[in-house]
C-alpha positions in Angstrom: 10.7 -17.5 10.6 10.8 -13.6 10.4 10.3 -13.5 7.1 7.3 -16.0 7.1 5.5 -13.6 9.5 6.6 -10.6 7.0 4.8 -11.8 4.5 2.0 -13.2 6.0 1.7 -9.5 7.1 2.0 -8.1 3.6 -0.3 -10.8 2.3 -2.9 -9.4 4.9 -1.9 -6.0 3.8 -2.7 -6.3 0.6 -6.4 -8.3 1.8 -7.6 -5.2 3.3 -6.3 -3.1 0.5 -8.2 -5.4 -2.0 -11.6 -4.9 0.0 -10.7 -1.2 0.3 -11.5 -0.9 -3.3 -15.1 -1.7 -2.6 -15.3 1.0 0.2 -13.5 3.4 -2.1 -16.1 2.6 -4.7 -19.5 3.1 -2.7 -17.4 6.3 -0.7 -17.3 8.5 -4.3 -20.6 8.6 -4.6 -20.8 10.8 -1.6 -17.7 13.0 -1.5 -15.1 14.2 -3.8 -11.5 12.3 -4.3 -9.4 14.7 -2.1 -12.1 15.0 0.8 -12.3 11.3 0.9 -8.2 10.5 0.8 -8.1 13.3 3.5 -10.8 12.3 6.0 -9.7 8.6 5.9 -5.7 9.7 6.2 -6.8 11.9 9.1 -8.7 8.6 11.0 -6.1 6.7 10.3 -3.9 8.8 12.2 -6.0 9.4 15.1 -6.5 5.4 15.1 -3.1 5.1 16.0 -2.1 7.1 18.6 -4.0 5.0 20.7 -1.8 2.1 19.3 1.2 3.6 19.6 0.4 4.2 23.4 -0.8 0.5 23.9 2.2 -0.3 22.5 4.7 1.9 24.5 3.1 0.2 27.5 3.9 -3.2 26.5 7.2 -2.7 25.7 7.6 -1.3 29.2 6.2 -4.3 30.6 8.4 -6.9 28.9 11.5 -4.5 30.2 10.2 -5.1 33.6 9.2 -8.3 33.0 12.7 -9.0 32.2 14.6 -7.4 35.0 17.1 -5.6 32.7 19.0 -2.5 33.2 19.5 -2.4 29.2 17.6 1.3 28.3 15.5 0.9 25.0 17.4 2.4 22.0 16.8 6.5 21.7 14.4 7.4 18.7 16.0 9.4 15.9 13.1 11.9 15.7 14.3 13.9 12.9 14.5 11.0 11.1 11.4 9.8 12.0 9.7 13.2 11.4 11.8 13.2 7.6 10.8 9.6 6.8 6.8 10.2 7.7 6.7 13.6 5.7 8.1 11.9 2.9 5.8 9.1 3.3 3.0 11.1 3.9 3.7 13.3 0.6 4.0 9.9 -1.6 1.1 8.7 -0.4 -0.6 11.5 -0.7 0.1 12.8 -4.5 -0.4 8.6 -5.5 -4.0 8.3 -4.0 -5.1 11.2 -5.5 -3.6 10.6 -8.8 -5.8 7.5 -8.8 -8.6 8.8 -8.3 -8.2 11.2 -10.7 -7.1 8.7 -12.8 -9.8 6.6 -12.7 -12.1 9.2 -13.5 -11.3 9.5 -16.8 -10.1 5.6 -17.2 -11.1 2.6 -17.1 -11.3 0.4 -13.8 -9.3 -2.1 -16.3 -6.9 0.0 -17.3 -6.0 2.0 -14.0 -5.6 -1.8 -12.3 -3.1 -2.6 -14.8 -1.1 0.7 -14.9 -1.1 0.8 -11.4 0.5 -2.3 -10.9 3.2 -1.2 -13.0 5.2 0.0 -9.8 5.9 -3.8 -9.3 8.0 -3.2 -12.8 9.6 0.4 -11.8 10.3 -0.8 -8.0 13.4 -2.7 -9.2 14.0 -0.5 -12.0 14.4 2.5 -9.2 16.0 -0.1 -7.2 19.6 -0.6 -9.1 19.6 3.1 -9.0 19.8 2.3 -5.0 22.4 -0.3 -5.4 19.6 -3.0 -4.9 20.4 -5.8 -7.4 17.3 -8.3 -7.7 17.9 -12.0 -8.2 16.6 -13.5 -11.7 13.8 -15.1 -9.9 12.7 -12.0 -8.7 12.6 -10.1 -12.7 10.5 -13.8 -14.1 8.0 -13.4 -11.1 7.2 -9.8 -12.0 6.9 -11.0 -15.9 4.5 -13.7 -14.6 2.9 -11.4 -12.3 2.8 -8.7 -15.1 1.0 -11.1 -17.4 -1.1 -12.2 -14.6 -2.4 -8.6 -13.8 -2.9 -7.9 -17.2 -5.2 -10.9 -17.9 -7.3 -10.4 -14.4 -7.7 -6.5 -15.1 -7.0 -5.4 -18.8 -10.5 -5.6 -21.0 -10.1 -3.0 -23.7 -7.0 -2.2 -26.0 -4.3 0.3 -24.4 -4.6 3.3 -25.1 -2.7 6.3 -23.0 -5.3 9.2 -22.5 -5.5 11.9 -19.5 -6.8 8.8 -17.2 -3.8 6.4 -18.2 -1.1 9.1 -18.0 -2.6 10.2 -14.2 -2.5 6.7 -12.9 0.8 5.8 -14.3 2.0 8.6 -12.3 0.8 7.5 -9.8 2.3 4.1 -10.3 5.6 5.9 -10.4 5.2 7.6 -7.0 3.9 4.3 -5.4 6.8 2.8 -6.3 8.9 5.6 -4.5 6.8 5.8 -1.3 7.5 1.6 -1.4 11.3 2.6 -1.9 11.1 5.6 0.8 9.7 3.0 3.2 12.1 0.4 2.8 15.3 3.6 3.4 13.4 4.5 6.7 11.3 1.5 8.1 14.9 -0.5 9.4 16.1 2.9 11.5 12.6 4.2 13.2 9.3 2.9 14.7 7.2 1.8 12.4 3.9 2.6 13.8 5.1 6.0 14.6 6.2 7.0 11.0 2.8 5.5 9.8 1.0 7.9 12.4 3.0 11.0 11.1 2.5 10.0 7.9 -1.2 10.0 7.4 -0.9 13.5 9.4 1.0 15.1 6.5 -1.4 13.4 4.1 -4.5 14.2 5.7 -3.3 17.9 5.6 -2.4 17.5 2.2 -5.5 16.5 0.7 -7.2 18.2 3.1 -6.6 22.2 2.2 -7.2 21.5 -1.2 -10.7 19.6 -0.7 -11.6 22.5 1.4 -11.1 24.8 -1.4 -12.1 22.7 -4.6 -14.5 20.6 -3.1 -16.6 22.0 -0.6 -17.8 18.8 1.9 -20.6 19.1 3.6 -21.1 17.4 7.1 -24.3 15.2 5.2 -22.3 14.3 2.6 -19.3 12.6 5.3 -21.9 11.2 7.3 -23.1 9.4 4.2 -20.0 7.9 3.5 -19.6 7.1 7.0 -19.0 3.2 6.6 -16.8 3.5 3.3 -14.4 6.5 5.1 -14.3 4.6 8.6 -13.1 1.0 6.4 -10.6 2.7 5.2 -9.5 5.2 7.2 -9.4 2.7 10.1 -8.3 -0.7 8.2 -6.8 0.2 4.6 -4.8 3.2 6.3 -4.6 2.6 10.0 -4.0 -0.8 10.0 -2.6 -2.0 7.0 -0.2 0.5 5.9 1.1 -0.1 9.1 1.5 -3.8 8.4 3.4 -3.2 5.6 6.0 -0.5 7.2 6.4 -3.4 10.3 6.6 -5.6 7.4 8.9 -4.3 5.0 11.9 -4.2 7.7 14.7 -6.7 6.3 12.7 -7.2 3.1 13.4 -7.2 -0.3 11.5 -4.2 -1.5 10.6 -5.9 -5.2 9.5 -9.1 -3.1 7.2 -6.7 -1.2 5.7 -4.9 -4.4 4.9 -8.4 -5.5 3.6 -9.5 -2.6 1.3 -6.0 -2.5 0.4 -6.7 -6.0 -2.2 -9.2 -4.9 -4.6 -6.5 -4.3 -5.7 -6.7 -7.8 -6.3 -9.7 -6.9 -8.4 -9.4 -3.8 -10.4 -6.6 -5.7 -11.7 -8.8 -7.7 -12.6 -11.7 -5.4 -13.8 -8.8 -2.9 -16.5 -7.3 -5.9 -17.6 -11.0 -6.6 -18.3 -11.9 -2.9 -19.6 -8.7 -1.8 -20.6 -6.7 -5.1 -22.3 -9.9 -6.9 -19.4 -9.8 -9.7 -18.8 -12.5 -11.1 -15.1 -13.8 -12.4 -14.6 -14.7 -16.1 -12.2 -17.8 -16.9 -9.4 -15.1 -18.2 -9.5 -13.4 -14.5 -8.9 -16.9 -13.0 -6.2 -17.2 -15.0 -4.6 -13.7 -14.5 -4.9 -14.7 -11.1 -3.3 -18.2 -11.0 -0.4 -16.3 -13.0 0.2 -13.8 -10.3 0.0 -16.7 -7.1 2.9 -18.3 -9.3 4.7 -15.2 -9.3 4.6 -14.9 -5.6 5.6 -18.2 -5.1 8.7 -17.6 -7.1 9.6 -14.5 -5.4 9.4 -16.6 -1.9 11.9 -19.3 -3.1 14.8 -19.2 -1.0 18.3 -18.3 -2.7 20.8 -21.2 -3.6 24.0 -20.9 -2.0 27.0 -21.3 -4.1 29.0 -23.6 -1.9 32.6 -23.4 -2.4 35.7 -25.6 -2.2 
């Protein structure tokens, strides 16, 4: 049952991350890469402190609620503090490769790279002692093959665009790793908080430098920042720390994978974009995948 929920929380995850493409679209027109990953890191963080007070008071509750003398488990706070700089820093250095990257790629292209970290997530993995079943290595061919047909238009071709957001594959596949080391030995929402922190600050000094915002040009972008600053950071990358405790970290990159996926359905539905019989099928291919990946292991009884 706990891992039903988990993914039903990484499937939501990767819903808000899918729409957040469209907010991240509109928000570019307004203000530079590094301001925008920086303002929306920075409400993100702010969004949760609130949360993680809310929460705090719950927890007390139930411990009333329950009459028990048990005292809650002490918080490792260096490791907390370690595991939401080096979340923050991942994050950080990934989202701005992509933007970068897509600046001198195409949409097409970048999709596809990106999604590479579903490939280099088990790859890192056996370097972790993290051995992935067989089902798990055919779902990310299907899914491979299923993000290639829903996102790939033109013939690859590595430029300065292609190289950037590969990187940034790579590093997304590490912060995914990074989560899955810290998530089982700290609060969840509490690492997410610190981590947007570190990555607000470090987009932020450069954009300050390089890129100059104005306070017209944020309060243009208002809606896009406030989506994702609130929802695609705030929310969801919160879901997916809660969510990745206990889980198979290739099984989540999968799973996360679908915001290709949602992209797409989000720019028909809300852009006017329509879907081609190919991106269908890329995205039939990459359901399959997940499907797989969700199939429980067979036991070997023995005698």
């Amino acid at each position: 049952m706990n891992k039903t929920k988990n993914t039903f929380l990484l499937l939501l995850t990767a819903f808000i991350w899918g729409i957040a493409f469209v907010a991240q679209s509109v928000g570019m027109d307004y203000v530079g890469p590094l301001t925008f990953n920086s303002v929306r890191s920075i409400i993100g963080a702010l969004f949760l402190i609130p949360c993680i007070a809310l929460l705090d008071k719950l927890k007390e509750k139930e411990n009333k609620t329950a009459d028990t003398d048990i005292p809650s488990e002490p918080q490792d706070k260096k490791t907390l503090i370690i595991g939401g700089i080096c979340c923050g820093i991942a994050i950080a250095i990934a989202s701005t490769l992509q933007q970068y990257g897509i600046a001198h790629t195409t949409v097409g292209k970048a999709g596809f790279i990106t999604a590479l970290y579903i490939v280099i997530v088990p790859i890192l993995g056996i370097f972790f002692k993290k051995k992935p079943r067989l089902i798990v290595w055919v779902s990310v061919v299907l899914a491979l093959a299923g993000l290639y047909f829903l996102c790939m238009t033109e013939s690859l071709s590595f430029g300065i665009g292609d190289t950037l957001v590969l990187l940034c594959a790579f590093v997304f596949a590490l912060h995914i790793l990074i989560i899955d080391h810290f998530s089982p030995k700290v609060d969840g929402v509490r690492m997410s908080c610190i981590q947007f922190a570190i990555a607000g600050i470090f987009c932020g000094i450069p954009a300050l430098i390089f890129e100059r915002p104005t306070l017209s040009s944020l309060l243009a972008a208002w809606a896009p920042i406030l989506y994702a600053g609130v929802l695609s950071c705030g929310v969801a990358y919160t879901l997916q720390i809660i969510a990745q405790k206990d889980y198979d970290p290739t099984a989540a990159a999968l799973l996360l994978s679908l915001e290709s996926v949602f992209s797409v359905l989000a720019g028909w539905v809300i852009l006017g974009q329509s879907l081609s019989p190919r991106e269908i099928f890329g995205c039939v291919l990459v359901f399959v995948a997940i499907v797989l990946v969700q199939l429980p292991e067979r036991k070997v009884q023995q005698n």
